[in-house]
GUMI-698789 format. One record per residue: residue in one letter; residue number from 1; y, x, z of N, C-alpha, C in turn. Coordinates in nm, 3 decimals, m for minus. Layout:
% GUMI-698789
@residuo:a | num:NUM | ny:Y | nx:X | nz:Z | cay:Y | cax:X | caz:Z | cy:Y | cx:X | cz:Z $
...
% end
This chain:
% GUMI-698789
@residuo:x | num:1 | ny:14.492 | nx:4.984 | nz:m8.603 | cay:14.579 | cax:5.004 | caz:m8.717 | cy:14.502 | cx:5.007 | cz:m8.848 $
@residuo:x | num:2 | ny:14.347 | nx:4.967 | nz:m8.827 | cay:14.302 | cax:4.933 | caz:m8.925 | cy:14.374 | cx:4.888 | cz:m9.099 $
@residuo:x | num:3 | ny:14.451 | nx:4.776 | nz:m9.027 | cay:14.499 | cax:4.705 | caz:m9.140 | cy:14.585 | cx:4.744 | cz:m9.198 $
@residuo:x | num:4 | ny:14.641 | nx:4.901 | nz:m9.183 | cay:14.729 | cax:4.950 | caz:m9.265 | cy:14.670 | cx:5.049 | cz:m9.390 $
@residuo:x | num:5 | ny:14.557 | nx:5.010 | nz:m9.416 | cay:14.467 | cax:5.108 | caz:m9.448 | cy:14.329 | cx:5.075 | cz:m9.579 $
@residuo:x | num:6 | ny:14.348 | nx:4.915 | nz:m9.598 | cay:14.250 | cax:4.818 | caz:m9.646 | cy:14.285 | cx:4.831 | cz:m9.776 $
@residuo:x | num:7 | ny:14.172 | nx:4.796 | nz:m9.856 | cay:14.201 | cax:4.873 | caz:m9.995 | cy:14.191 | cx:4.652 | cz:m10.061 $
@residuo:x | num:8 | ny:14.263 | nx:4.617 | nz:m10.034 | cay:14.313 | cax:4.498 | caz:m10.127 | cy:14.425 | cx:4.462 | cz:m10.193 $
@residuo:x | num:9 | ny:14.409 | nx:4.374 | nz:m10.245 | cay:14.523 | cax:4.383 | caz:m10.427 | cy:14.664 | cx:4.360 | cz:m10.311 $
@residuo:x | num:10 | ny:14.736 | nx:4.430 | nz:m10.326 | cay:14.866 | cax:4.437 | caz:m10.314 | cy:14.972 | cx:4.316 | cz:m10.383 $
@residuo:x | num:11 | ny:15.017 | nx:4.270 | nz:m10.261 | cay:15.126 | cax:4.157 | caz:m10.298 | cy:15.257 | cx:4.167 | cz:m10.440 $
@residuo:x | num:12 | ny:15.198 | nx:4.104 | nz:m10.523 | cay:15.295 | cax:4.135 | caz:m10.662 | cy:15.488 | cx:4.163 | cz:m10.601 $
@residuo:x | num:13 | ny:15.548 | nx:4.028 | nz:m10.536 | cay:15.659 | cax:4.074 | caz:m10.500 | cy:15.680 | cx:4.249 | cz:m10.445 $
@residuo:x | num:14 | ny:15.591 | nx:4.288 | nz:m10.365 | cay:15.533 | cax:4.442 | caz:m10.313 | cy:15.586 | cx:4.507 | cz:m10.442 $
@residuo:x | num:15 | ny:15.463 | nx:4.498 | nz:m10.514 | cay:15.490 | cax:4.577 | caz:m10.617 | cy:15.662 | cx:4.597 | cz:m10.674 $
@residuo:x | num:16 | ny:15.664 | nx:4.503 | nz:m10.700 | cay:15.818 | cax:4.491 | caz:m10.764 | cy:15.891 | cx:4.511 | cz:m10.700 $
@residuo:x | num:17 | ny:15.905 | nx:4.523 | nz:m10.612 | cay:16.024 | cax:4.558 | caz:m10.490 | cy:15.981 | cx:4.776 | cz:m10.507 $
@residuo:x | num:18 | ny:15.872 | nx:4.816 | nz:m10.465 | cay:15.849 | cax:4.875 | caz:m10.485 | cy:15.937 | cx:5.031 | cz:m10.644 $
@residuo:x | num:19 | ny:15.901 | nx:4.925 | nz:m10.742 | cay:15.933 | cax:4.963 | caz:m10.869 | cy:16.087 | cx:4.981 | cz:m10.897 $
@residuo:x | num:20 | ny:16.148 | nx:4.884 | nz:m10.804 | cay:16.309 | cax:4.875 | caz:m10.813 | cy:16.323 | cx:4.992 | cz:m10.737 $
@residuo:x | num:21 | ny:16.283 | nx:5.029 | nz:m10.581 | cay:16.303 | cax:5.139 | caz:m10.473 | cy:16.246 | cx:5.188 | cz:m10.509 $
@residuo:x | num:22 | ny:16.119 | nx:5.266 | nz:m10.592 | cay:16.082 | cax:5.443 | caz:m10.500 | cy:16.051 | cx:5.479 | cz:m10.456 $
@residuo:x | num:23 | ny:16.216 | nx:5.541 | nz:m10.438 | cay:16.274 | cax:5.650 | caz:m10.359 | cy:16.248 | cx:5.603 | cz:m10.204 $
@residuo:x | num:24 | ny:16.207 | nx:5.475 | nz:m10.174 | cay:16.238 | cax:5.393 | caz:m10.046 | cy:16.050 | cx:5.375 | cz:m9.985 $
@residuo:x | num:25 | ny:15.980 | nx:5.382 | nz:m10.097 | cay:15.838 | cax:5.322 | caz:m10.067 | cy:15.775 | cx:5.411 | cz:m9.949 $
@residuo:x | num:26 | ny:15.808 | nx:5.547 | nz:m9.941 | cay:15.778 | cax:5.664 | caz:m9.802 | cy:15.839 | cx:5.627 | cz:m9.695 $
@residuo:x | num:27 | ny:15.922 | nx:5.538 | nz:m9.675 | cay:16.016 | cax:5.540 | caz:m9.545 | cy:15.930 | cx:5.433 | cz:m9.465 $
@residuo:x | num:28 | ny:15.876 | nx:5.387 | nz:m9.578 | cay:15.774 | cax:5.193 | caz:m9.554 | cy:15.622 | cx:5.243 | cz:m9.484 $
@residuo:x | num:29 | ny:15.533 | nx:5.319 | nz:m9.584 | cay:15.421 | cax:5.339 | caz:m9.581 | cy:15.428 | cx:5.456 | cz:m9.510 $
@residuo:x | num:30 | ny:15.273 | nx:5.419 | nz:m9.382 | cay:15.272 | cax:5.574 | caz:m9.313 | cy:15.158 | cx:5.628 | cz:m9.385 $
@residuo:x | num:31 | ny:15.180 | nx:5.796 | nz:m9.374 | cay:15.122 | cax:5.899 | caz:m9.438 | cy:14.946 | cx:5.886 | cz:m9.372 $
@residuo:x | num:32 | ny:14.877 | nx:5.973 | nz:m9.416 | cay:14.767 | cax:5.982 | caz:m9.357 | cy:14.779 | cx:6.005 | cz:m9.219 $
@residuo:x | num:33 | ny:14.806 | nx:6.126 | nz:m9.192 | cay:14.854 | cax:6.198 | caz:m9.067 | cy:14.951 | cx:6.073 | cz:m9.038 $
@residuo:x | num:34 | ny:14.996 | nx:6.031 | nz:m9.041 | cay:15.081 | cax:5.931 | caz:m8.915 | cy:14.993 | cx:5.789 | cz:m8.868 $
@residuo:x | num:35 | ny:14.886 | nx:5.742 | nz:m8.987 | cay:14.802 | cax:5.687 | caz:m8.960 | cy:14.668 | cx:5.708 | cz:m8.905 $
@residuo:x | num:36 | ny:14.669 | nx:5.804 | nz:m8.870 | cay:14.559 | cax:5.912 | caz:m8.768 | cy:14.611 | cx:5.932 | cz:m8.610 $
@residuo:x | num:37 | ny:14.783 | nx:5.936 | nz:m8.641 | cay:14.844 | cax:5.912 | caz:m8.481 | cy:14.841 | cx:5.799 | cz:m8.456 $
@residuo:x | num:38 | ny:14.834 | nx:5.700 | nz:m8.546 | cay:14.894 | cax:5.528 | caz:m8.480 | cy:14.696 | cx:5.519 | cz:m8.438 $
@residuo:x | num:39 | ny:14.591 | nx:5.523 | nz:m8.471 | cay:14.469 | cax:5.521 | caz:m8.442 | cy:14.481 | cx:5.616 | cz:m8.269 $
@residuo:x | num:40 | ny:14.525 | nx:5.701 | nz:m8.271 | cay:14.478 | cax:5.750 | caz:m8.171 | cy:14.558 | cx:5.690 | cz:m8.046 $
@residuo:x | num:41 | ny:14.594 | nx:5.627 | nz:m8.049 | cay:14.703 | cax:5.552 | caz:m7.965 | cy:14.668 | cx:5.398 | cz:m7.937 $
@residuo:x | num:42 | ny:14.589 | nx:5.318 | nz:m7.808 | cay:14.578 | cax:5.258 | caz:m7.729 | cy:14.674 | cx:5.140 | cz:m7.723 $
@residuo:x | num:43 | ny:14.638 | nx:4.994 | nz:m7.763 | cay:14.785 | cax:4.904 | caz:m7.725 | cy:14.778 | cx:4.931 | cz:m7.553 $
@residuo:x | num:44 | ny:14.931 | nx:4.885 | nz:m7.515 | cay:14.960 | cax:4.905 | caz:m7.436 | cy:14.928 | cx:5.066 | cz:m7.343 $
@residuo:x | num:45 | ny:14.907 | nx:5.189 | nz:m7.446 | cay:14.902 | cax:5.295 | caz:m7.327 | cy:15.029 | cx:5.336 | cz:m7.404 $
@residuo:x | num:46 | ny:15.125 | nx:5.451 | nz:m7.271 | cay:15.195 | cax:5.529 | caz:m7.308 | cy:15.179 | cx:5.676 | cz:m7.322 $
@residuo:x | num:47 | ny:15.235 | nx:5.705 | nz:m7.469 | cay:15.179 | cax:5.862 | caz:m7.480 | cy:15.259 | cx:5.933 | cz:m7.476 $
@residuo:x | num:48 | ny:15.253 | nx:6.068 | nz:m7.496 | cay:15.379 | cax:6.183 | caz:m7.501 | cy:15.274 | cx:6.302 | cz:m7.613 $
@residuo:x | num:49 | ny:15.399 | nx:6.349 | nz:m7.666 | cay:15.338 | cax:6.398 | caz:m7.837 | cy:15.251 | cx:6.512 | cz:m7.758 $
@residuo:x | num:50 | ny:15.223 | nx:6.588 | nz:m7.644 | cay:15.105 | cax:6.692 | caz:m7.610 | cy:15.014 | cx:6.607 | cz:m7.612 $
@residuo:x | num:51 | ny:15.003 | nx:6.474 | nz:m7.562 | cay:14.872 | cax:6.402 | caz:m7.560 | cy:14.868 | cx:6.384 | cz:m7.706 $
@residuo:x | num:52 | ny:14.905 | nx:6.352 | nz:m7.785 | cay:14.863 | cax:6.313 | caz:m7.932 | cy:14.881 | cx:6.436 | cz:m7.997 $
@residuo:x | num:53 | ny:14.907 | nx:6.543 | nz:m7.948 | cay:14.863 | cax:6.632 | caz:m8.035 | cy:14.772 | cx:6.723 | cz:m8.011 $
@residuo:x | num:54 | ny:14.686 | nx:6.664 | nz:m7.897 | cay:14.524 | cax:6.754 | caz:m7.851 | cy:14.488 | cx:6.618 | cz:m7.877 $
@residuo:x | num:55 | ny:14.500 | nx:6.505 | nz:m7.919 | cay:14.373 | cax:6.422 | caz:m7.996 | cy:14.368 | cx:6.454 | cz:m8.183 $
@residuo:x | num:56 | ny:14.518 | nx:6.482 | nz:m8.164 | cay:14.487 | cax:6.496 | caz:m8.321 | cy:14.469 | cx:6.623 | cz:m8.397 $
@residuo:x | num:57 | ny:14.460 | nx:6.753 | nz:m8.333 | cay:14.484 | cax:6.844 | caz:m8.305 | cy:14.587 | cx:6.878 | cz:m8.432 $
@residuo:x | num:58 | ny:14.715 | nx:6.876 | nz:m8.377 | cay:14.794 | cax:6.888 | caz:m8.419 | cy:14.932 | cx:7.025 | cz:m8.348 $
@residuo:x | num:59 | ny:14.994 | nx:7.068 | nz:m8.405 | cay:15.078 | cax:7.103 | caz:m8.297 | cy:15.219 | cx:7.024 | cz:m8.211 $
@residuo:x | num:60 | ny:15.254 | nx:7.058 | nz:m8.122 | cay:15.323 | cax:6.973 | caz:m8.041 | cy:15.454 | cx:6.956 | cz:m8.117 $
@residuo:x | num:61 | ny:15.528 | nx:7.028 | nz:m8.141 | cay:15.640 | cax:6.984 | caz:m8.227 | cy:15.602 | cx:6.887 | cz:m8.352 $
@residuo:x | num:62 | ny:15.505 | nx:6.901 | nz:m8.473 | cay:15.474 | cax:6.827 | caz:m8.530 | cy:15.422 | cx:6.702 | cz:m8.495 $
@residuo:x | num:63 | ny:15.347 | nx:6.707 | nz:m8.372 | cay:15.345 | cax:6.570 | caz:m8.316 | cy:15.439 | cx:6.490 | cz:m8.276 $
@residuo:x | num:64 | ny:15.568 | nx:6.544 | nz:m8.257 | cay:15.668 | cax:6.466 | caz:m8.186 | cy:15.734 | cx:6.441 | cz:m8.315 $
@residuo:x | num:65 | ny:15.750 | nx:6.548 | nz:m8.412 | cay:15.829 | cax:6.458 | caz:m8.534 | cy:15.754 | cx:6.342 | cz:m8.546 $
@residuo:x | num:66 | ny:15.614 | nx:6.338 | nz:m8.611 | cay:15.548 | cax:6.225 | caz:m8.614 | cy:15.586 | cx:6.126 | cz:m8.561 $
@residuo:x | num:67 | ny:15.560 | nx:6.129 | nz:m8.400 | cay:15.582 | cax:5.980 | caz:m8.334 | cy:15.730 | cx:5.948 | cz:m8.348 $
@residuo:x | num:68 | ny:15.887 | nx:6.047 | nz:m8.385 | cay:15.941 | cax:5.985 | caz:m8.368 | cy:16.026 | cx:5.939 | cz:m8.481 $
@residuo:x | num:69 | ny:15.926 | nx:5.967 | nz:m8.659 | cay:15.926 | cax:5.899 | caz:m8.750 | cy:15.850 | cx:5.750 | cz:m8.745 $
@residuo:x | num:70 | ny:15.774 | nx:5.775 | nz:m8.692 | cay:15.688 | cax:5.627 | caz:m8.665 | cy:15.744 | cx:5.515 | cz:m8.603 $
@residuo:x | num:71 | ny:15.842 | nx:5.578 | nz:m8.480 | cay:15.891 | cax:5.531 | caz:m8.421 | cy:16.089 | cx:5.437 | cz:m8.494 $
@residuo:x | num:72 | ny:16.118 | nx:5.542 | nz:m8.585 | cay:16.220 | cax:5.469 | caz:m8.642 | cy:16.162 | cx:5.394 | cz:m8.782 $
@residuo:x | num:73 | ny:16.048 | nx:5.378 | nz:m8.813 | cay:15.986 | cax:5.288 | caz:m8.924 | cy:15.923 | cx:5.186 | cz:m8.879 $
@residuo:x | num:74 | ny:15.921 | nx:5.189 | nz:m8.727 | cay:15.908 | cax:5.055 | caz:m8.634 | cy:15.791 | cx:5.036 | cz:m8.598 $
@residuo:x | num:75 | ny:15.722 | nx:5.141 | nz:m8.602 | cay:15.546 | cax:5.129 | caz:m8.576 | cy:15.518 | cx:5.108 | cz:m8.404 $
@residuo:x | num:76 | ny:15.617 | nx:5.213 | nz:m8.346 | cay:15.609 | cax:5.238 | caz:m8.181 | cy:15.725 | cx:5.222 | cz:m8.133 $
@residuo:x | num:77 | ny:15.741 | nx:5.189 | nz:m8.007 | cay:15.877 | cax:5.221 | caz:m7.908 | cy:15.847 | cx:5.335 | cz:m7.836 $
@residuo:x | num:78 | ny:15.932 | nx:5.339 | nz:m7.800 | cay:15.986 | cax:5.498 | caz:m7.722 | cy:16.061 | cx:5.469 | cz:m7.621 $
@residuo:x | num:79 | ny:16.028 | nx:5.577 | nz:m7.494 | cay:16.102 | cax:5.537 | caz:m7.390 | cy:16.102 | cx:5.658 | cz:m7.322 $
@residuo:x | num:80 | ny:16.202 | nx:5.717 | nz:m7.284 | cay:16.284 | cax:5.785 | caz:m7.205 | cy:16.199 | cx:5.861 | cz:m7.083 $
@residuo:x | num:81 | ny:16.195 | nx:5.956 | nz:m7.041 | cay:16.116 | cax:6.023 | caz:m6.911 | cy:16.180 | cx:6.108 | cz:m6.861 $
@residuo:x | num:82 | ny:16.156 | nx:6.129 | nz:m6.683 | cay:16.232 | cax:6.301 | caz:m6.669 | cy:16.153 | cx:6.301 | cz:m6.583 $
@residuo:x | num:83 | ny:16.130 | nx:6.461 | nz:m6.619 | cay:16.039 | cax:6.551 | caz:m6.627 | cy:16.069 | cx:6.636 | cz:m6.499 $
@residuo:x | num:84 | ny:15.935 | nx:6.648 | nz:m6.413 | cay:15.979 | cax:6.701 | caz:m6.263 | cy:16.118 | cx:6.872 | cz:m6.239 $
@residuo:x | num:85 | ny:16.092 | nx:6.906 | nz:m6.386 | cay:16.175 | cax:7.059 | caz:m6.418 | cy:16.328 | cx:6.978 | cz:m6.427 $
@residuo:x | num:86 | ny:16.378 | nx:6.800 | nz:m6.474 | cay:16.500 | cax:6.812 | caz:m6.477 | cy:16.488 | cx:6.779 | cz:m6.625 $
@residuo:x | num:87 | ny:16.372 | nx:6.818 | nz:m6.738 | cay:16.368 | cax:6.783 | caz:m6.865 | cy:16.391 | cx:6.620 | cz:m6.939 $
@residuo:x | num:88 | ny:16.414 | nx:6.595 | nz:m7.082 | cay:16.332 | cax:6.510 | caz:m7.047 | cy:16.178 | cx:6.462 | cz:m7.150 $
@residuo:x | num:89 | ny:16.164 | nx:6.383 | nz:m7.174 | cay:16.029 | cax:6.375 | caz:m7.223 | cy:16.022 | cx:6.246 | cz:m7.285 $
@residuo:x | num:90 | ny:15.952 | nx:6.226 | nz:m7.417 | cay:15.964 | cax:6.089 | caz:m7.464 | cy:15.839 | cx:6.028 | cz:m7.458 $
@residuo:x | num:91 | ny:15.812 | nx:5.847 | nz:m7.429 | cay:15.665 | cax:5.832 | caz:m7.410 | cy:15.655 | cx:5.740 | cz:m7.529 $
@residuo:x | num:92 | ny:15.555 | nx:5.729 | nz:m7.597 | cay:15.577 | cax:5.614 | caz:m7.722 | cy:15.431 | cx:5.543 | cz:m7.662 $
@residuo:x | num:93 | ny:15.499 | nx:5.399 | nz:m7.739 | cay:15.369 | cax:5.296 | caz:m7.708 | cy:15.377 | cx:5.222 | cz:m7.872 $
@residuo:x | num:94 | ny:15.253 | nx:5.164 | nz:m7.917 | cay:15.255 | cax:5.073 | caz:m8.013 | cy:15.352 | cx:4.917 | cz:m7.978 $
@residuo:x | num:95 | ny:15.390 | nx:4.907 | nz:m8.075 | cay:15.452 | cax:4.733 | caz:m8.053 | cy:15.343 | cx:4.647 | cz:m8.064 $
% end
């Protein structure tokens, strides 16, 4: 996820689109912390927010908001688990 992160001149349309929205430019760009979860995350492995939140040391609820903001800004999919208690559990992977 390097490339979300590269310090080069920014696409003018960007900009201007930008200047019209805002209010909209946070929903686009991930935060530090969400670009510290998309790094710690493997193409093709599936995670669950306790695993990403003992790499990132984070806490577990805040990890799961994370992945599952990331996840509706289209960074990861998410998929469904149940959990030997009957729970269930979400696993996210990068696209």
């Amino acid at each position: 996820m390097s490339f979300l992160c590269q310090n080069e001149p920014v696409n003018e349309a960007l900009i201007t689109a930008a200047r019209c929205f805002p209010h909209q430019v946070a929903r686009v760009k991930p935060s530090k912390t969400q670009l510290k979860v998309l790094d710690s995350i493997r193409v093709a492995e599936l995670v669950t927010a306790v695993e990403v939140a003992d790499r990132c040391c984070l806490s577990t609820s805040f990890a799961s908001t994370l992945l599952k903001t990331l996840m509706q800004k289209g960074y990861l999919t998410r998929k469904t688990m149940t959990e030997r208690t009957g729970g269930v559990e979400f696993g996210y992977s990068i696209l």
